[in-house]
C-alpha positions as CSV (number, residue, x, y, z in Angstrom):
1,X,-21.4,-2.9,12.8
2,X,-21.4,-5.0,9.9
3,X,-24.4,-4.8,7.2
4,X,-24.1,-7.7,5.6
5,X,-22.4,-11.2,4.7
6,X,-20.0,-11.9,1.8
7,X,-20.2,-14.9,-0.6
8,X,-17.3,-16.4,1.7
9,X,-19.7,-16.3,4.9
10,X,-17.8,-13.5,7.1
11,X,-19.2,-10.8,7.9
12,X,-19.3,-7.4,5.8
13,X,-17.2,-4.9,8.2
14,X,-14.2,-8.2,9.1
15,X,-13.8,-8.9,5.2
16,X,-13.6,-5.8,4.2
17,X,-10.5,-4.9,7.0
18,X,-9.4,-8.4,6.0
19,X,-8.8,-6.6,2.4
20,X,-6.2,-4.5,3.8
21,X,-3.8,-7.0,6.3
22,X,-1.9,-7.4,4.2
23,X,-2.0,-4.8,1.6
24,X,-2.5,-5.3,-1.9
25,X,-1.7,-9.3,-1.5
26,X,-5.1,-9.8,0.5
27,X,-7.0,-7.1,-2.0
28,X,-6.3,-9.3,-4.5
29,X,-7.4,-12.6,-2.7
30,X,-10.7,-10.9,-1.7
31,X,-11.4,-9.0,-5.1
32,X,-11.4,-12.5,-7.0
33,X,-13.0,-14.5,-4.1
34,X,-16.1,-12.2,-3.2
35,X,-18.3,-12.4,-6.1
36,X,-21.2,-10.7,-4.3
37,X,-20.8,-7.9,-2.1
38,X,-19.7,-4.2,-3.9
39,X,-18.0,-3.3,-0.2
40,X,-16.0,-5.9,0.2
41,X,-15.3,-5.8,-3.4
42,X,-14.5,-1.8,-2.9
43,X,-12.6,-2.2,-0.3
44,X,-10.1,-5.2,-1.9
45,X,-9.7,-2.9,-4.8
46,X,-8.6,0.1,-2.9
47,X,-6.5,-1.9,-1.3
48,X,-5.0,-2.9,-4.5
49,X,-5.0,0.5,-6.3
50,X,-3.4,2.2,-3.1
51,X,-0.4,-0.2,-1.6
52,X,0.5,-1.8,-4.6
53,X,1.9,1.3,-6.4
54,X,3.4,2.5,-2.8
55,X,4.8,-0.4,-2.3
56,X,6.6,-0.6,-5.6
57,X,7.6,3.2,-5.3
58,X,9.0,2.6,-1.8
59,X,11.0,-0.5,-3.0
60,X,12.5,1.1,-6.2
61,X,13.5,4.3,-4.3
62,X,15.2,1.9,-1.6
63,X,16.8,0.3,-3.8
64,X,18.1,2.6,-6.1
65,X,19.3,5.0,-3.1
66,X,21.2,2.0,-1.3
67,X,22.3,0.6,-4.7
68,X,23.9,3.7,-5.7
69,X,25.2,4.5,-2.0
70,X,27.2,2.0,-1.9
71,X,28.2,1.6,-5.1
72,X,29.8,5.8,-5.2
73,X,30.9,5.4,-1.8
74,X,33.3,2.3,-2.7
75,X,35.1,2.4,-5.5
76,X,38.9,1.2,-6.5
77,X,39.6,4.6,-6.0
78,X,39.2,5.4,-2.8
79,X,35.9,7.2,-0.8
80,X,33.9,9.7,-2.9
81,X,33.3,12.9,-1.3
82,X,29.7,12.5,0.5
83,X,28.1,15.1,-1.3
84,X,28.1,13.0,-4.6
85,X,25.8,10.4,-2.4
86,X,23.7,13.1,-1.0
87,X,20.8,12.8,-3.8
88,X,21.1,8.6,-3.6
89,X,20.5,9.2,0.2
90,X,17.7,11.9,-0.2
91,X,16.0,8.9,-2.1
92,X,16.8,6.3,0.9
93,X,14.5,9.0,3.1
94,X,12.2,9.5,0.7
95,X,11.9,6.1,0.6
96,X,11.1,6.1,4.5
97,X,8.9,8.7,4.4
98,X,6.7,6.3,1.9
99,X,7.1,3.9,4.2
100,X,5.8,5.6,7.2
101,X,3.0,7.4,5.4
102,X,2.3,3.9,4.1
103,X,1.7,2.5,7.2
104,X,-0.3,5.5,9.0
105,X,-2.9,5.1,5.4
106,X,-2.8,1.1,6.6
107,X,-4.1,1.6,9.9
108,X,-6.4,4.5,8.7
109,X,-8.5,2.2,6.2
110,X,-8.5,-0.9,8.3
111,X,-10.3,1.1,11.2
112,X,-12.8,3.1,9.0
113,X,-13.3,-0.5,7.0
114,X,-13.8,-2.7,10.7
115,X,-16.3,1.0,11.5
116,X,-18.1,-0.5,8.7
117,X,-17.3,3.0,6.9
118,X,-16.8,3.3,2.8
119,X,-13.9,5.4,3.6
120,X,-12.7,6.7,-0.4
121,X,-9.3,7.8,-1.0
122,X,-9.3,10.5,-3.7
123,X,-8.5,9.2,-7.2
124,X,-8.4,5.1,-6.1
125,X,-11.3,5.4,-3.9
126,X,-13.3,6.4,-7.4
127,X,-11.6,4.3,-9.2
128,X,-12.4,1.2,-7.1
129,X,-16.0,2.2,-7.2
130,X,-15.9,1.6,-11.0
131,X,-14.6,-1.9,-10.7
132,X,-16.3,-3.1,-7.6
């Protein structure tokens, strides 16, 4: 499966799903650690380019729709009617959706990457390619 060793003696096809455990934390770790290999340097900056911006899109839409809830649902004044939360909620789901999509893209790339497939996501996967 694998082609090759990294500079940090694992094997090509394990490093490179190693990229994505944990998102864009382990991208980072392996994009300054493997000096050598331009798969294992692809696939850490994929990582990076794809789950970091998800997961700050996810967390601000969270937060802003639960924020925002809670804060028009209680006020001195009584309950708000619940349409005046419906777009805050729309962007709790939206949120969600991210999260799920997030997580089937997860498991996608750390199969192909374990395959030993150079699996490119459009826009990042170029992207990474540049700055492997």
């Amino acid at each position: 499966m694998a082609k090759g060793k990294s500079s940090l003696n694992l094997e090509e096809n394990i490093a490179s799903l190693l990229c994505y455990v944990v998102v864009w934390i382990t991208g980072i770790l392996f994009y300054f650690l493997e000096k050598e290999n331009k798969t294992i340097r692809f696939h850490a900056m994929q990582s990076i380019l794809t789950f970091l911006p998800l997961t700050i899109l996810s967390t601000i839409l969270s937060w802003v729709g639960f924020s925002a809830t809670i804060t028009y649902t209680n006020t001195a004044f009584g309950s708000i009617p619940s349409g005046v939360s419906q777009p805050f909620l729309i962007l709790g789901y939206l949120s969600w959706l991210i999260s799920v999509v997030t997580f089937i893209l997860w498991l996608i790339l750390i199969i192909k990457a374990y395959q030993g497939e150079k699996f490119k996501l459009p826009v990042v996967g170029d992207i990474a390619e540049k700055h492997a």
